[in-house]
N, C-alpha and C positions, 0 to 999 in steps of 0.2 A: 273306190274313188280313183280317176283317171288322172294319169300327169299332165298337165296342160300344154297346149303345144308351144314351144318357143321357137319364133323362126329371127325375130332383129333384137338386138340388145343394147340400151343407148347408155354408154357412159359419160357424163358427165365428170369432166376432170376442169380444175384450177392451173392443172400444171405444175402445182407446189411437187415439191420433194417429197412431203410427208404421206401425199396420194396413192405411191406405186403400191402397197397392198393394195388398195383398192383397184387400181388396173389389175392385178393380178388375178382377184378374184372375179372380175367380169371377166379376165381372158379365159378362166376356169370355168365360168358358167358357158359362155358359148362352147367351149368343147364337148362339157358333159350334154348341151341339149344341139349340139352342130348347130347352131346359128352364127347369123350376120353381126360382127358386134363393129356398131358405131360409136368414135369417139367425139366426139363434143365438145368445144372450148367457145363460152360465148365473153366476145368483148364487149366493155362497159360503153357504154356511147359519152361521149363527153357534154358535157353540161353543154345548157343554151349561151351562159356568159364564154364559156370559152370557145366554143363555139364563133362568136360574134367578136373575140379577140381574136381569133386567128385568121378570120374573113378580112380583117379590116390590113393585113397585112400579107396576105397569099391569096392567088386568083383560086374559085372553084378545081380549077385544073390541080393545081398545086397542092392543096388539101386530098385531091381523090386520088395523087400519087402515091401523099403520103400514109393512107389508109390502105392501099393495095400492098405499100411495103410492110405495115403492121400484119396485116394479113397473112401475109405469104412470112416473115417473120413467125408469124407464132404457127406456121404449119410447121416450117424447117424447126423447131424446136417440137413438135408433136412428129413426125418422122425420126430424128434424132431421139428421142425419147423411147420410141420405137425399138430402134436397133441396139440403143445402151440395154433395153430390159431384154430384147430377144437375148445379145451376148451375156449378160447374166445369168438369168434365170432361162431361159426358154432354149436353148442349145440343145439340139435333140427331141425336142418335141413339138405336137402340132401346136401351130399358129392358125388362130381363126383366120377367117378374112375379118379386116381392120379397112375400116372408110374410115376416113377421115375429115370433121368437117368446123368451119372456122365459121360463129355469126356473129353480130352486133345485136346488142340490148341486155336487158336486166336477167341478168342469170335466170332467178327466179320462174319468169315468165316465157324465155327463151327456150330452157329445155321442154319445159310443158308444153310448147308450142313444135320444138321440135320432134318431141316425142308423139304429138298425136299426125303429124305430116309425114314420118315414118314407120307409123304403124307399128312402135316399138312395144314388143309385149313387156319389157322388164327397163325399168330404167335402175344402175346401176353409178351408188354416189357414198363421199366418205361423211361420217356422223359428224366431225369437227373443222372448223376452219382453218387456217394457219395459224392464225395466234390463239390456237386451244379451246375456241370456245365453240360452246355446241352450232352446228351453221345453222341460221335463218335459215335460207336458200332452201336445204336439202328439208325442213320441216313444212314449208310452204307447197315446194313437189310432192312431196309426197299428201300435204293435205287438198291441192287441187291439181295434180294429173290423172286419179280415176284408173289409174294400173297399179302393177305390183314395183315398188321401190325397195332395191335391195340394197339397204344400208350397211356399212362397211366403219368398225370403228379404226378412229384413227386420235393420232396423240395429237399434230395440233402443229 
């Protein structure tokens, strides 16, 4: 039986605290197979009603400012995140390459989507949410993205 090849690795991260094992371990699988490893954070889209509350009070313009600051907000906090775990833990050792990439929509459905636009052979996610319970999310991945999902337990 042959190793299969891994060349991109998608992690999907929350951003919580209790994830960085999980980063850990995908930075660890990209080194052992040299792949591409992609991070992932998708934002929730906001409801239709708020939505249509915040239109009735801010022009198009002024709503799509303030998405590109959420945006670039939660990159600088994925960068920062970045260099707090390299000074930790990674000091002295190889660093994959890390893209970094920020969407909008339903977790669920976002990584699956991102994951087949990238050609990701492994997607890489933690077994529990932030308030401890086992994720939706990562059961729904793993039961419709059709690759190998390498779950990571985590407390919660």
């Amino acid at each position: 039986m042959t190793i299969p090849s891994v060349k991109t690795i998608l992690y999907a991260t929350s951003l919580s605290n209790h994830t960085r094992g999980v980063f850990q371990h995908a930075i660890d699988l990209a080194n052992v197979y040299q792949a591409k490893l992609i991070m992932l954070h998708v934002l929730k889209p906001l409801s239709d009603s708020n939505i249509m509350a915040i239109q009735s009070y801010l022009s198009e313009k002024d709503i799509q400012k303030i998405q590109n600051v959420a945006n670039q907000e939660t990159k600088n906090t994925m960068k920062q995140r970045l260099a707090d775990f390299y000074q930790d833990e990674m000091a002295g050792k190889n660093l994959p390459e890390i893209e970094q990439i920020v969407v909008k929509g339903l977790s669920r459905y976002a990584i699956v989507e991102q994951a087949n636009k990238l050609n990701a052979d492994i997607i890489v996610m933690g077994s529990h949410n932030k308030f401890g319970r086992s994720s939706a999310t990562t059961r729904k991945v793993i039961k419709h993205s059709g690759r190998a999902v390498f779950v990571v337990p985590t407390d919660g």
